[in-house]
SEKE-409441 format. One line per field, with one value per residue (C-alpha): residue number from 1; residue in three letters; x, y, z. Coordinates in steps of 0.001 Angstrom, whole numbers. Each point is the difference from the previous one (the first is absolute). Layout:
seq: [NUM ...]
type: [ALA ...]
px: [X ...]
py: [Y ...]
pz: [Z ...]
% end
This chain:
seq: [1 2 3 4 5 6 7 8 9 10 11 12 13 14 15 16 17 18 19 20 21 22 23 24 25 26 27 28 29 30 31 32 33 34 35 36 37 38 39 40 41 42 43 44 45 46 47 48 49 50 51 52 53 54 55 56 57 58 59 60 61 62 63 64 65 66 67 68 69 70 71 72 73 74 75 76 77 78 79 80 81 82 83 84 85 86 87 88 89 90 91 92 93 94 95 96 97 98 99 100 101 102 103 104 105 106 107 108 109 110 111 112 113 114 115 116 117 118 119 120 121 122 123 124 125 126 127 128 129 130 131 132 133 134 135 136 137 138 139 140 141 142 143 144 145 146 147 148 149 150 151 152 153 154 155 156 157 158 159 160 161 162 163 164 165 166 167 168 169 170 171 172 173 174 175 176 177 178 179 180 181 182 183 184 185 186 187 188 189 190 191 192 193 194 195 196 197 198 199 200 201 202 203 204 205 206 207 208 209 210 211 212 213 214 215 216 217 218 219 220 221 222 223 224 225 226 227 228 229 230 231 232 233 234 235 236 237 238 239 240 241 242 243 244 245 246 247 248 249 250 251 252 253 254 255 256 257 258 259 260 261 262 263 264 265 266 267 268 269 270 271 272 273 274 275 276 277 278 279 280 281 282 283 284 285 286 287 288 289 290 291 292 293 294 295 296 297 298 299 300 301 302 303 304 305 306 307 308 309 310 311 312 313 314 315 316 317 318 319 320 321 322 323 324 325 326 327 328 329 330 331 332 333 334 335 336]
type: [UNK UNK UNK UNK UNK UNK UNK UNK UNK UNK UNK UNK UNK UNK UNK UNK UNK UNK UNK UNK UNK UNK UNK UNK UNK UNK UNK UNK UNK UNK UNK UNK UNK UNK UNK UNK UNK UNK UNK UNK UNK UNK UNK UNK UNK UNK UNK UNK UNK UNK UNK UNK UNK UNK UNK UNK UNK UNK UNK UNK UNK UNK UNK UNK UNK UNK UNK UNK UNK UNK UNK UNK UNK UNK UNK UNK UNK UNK UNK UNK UNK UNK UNK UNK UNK UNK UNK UNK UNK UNK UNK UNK UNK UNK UNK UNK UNK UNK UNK UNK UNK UNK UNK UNK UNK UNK UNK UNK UNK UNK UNK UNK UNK UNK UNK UNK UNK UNK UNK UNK UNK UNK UNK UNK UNK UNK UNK UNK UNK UNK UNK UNK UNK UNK UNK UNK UNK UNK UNK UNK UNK UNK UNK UNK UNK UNK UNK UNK UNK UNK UNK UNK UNK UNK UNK UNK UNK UNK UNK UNK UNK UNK UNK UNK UNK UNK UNK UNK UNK UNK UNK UNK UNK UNK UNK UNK UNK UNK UNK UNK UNK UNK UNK UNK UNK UNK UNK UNK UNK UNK UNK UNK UNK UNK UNK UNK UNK UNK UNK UNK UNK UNK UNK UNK UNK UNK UNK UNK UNK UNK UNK UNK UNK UNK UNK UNK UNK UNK UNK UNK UNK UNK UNK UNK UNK UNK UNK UNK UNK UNK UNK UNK UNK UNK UNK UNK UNK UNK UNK UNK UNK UNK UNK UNK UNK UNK UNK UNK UNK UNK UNK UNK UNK UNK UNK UNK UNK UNK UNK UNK UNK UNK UNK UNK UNK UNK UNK UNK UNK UNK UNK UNK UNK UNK UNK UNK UNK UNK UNK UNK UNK UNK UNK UNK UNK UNK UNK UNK UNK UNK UNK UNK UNK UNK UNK UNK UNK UNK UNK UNK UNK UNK UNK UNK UNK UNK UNK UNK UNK UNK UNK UNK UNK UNK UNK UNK UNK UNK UNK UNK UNK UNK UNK UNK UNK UNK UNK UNK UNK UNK UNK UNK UNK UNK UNK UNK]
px: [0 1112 624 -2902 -2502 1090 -926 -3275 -1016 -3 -1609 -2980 -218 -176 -2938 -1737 174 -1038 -3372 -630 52 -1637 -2954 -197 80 -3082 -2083 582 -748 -3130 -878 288 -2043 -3117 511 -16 -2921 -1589 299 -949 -3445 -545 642 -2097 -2805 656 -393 -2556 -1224 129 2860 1206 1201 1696 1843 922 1362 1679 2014 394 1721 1845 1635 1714 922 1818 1855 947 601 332 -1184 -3010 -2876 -1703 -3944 -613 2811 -2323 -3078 1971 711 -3556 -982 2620 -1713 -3814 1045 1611 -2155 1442 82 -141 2331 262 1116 2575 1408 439 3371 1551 -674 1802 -1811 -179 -1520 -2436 -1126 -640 -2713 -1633 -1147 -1737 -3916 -621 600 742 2405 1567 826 757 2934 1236 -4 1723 2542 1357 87 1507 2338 -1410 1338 -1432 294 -1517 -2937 -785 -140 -2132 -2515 -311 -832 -2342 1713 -2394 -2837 1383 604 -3706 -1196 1305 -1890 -3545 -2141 -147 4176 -773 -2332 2035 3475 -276 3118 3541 1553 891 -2735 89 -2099 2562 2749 -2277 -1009 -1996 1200 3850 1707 3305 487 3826 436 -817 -2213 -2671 -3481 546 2876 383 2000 164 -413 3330 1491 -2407 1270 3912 -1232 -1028 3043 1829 -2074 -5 437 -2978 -1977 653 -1544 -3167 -760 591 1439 1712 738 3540 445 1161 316 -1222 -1319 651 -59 -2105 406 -2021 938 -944 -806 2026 -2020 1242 -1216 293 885 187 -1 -45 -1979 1557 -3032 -2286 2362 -534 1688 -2531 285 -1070 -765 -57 -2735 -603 -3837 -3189 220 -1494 -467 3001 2209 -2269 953 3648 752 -2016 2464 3115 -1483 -463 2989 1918 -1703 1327 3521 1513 -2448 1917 -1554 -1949 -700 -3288 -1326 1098 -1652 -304 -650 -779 326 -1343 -847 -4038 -2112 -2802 -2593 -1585 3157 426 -3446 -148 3119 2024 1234 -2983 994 3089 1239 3589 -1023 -424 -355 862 592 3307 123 3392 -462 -458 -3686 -1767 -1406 -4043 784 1278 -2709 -2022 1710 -211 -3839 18 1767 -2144 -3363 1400 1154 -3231 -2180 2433 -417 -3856 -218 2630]
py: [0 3215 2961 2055 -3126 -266 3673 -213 -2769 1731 2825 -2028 -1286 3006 1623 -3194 802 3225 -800 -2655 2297 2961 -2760 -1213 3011 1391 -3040 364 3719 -448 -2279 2335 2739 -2552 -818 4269 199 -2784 1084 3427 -1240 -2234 3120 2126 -2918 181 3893 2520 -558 3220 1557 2298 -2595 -1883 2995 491 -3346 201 3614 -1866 -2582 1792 2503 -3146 -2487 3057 1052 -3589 -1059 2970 619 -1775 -403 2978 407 -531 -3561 -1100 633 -2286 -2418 -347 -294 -2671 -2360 905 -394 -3964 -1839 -3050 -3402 1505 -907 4143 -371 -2725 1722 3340 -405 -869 3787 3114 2706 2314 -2793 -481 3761 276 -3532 1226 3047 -2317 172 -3090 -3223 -1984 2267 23 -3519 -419 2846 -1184 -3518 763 2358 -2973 -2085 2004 2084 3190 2823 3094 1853 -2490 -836 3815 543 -3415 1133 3300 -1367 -2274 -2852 -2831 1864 -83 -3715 -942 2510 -2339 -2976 -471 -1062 -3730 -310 1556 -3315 -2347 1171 -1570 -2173 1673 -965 2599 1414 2240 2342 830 1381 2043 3503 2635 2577 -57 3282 1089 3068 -753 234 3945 908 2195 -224 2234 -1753 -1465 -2679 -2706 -3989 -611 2929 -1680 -2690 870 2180 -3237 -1617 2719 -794 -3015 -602 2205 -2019 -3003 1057 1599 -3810 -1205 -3320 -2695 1630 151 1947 -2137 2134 3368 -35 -4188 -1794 -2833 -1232 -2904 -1596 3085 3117 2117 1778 1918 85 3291 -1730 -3458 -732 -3578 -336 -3118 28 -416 -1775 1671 2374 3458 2020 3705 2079 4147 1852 3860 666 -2109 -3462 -2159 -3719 546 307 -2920 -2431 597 -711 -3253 -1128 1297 -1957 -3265 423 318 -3333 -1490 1284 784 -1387 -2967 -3056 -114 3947 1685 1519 3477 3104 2509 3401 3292 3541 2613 3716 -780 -2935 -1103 -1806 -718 -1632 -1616 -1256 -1346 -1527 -2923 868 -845 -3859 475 -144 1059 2654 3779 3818 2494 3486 1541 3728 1322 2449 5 1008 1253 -2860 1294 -571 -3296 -1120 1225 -2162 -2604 -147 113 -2866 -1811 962 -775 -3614 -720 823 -1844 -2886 183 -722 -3177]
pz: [0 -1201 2621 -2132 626 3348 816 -2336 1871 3183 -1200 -1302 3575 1551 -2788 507 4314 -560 -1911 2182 2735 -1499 -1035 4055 984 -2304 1027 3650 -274 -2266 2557 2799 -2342 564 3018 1180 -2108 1687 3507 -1111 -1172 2927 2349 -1793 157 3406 563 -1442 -3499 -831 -2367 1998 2380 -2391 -1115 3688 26 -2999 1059 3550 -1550 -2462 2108 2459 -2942 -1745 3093 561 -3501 -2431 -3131 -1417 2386 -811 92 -3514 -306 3368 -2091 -2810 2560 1329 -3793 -606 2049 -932 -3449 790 2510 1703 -1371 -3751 -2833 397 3256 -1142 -2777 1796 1232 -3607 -780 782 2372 -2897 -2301 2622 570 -3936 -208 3349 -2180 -2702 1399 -2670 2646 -3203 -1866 3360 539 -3776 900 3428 -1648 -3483 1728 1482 -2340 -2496 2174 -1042 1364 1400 -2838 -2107 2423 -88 -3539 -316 2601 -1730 -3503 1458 -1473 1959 -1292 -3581 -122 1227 -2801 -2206 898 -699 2908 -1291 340 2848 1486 -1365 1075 3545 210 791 -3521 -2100 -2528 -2908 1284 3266 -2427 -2355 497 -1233 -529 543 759 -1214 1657 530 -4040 885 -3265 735 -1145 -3286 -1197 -3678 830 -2771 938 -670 2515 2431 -25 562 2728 1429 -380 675 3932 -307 3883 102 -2274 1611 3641 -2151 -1502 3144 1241 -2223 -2826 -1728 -3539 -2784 -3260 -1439 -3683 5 -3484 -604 -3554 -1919 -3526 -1855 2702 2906 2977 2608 3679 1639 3482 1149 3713 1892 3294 1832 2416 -2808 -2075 -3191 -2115 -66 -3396 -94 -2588 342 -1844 368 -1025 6 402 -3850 -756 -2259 3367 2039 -3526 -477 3904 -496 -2247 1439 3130 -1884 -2123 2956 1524 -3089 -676 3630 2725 1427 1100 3235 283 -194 -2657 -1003 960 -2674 2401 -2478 1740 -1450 1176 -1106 28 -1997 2325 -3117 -1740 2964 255 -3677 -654 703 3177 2243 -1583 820 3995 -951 -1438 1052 -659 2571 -63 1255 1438 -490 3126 3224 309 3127 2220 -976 -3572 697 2117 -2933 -2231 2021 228 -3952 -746 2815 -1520 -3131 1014 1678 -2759 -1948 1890 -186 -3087 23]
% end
């Protein structure tokens, strides 16, 4: 062993000690977060229901922990605390999981009102290590919301076992406000899509978990013919490869047809042997309910149309959105 290795070595031993302890550490302290904010509740059970004793309690309190302790135990982190543990009741996979999480990933789910958006966050944060920053900007594009508004109530019924499902990696509509293109620009599909590449990191934590890019503007030749694929991705969760195709403008048949057949070319020419079928995913800035209602795609479970928003917008439009593409689906799915 080299001198270099030697020292590297150590080094890696002492990174590794470091984030072990910073990860004890967190847990014991969240921990001891629910535990304040469990005592705090019980005494104010105990006491006068009214709020100005619990604010009494809470200054009280907050006055002696912050000469003892310092920093941090002010009234408004004892109102988090008390929150922490009305927001995870005992004996819940919430109340299991909550340790896993940093205090700060903590204090941004206990603001999500929606109980099952919540869980969906505290439990994907873990899962898929997402940090703080990430959870944040998640929360605020409502990205739970956005994958349910891509399933129509009967996935919804059906999709009761834990196995992955189609309809958990699809949303509508995805935002790609970290490309930084304003409403009003005249960006062209193909600038598009090297923005995307260009954020590609970005990209990936907007389609969420299991995918891995593969190729931009992909060949896929028979005996006599050459296509291109704007951008090929694999999902190793779903284990498929996922093609998408960019269009600016309203969505036509034209668009719904040729992503069939990349999607079924690609079955034939690169799918190996005991994958899933492709998914052929087309995003475009305007949909067609219409199209969508009349063509092959309502025959076709691997196939899908949803509209991308190349800004950030403000969280009423999205919640606008939102309810669109759900009244959309359901009357869709009336008429299956």
């Amino acid at each position: 062993m080299t001198q270099l290795n030697y020292i590297q070595e150590i080094k890696q031993i002492l990174a590794k000690a470091r984030f072990n302890a910073y990860q004890t550490i967190n847990s014991v302290m969240v921990e001891a977060y629910w535990e304040i904010g469990k005592r705090i509740v019980e005494q104010e059970q105990n006491g006068d229901k009214k709020a100005a004793y619990g604010e009494s309690v809470l200054k009280e309190l907050s006055i002696s922990l912050t000469a003892e302790f310092g920093k941090g135990f002010s009234s408004a982190n004892l109102r988090n605390f008390r929150q922490f543990y009305l927001t995870y009741p005992e004996n819940s996979i919430c109340y299991a999981l909550r340790s896993k999480l940093s205090w700060t990933h903590h204090r941004l789910i206990m603001r999500v009102e929606n109980e099952m958006a919540r869980n969906y966050y505290l439990q994907e944060s873990s899962a898929q290590n997402w940090s703080s920053r990430v959870l944040e900007r998640n929360i605020n594009t409502l990205y739970y919301q956005r994958l349910l508004s891509s399933q129509t109530h009967s996935e919804i019924i059906k999709n009761e076992d834990s196995s992955p499902k189609i309809g958990d990696f699809i949303k509508d509509p995805y935002v790609f406000e970290f490309l930084n293109i304003t409403p009003a620009s005249n960006e062209s599909e193909n600038e598009i899509e090297t923005a995307l590449i260009e954020n590609l990191q970005q990209f990936l934590m907007e389609l969420g978990k299991g995918f891995s890019f593969v190729a931009r503007q992909q060949r896929i030749s028979t005996e006599t013919d050459h296509f291109y694929i704007d951008l090929v991705f694999y999902n190793y969760l779903l284990k498929c490869f996922v093609l998408f195709d960019l269009k600016i403008g309203k969505l036509t048949h034209q668009d719904i047809g040729q992503m069939d057949m990349y999607r079924r070319m690609y079955d034939d020419v690169k799918k190996p042997e005991g994958d899933n079928p492709t998914i052929g995913i087309i995003l475009c800035t305007e949909k067609s309910e219409t199209v969508v209602k009349y063509s092959i795609m309502q025959e076709t479970p691997q196939l899908f149309a949803t509209k991308y928003m190349p800004f950030l917008p403000t969280e009423q439009e999205l919640i606008e959105e939102i309810e669109r593409e759900k009244i959309k689906l359901k009357l869709l799915d009336k008429f299956k």
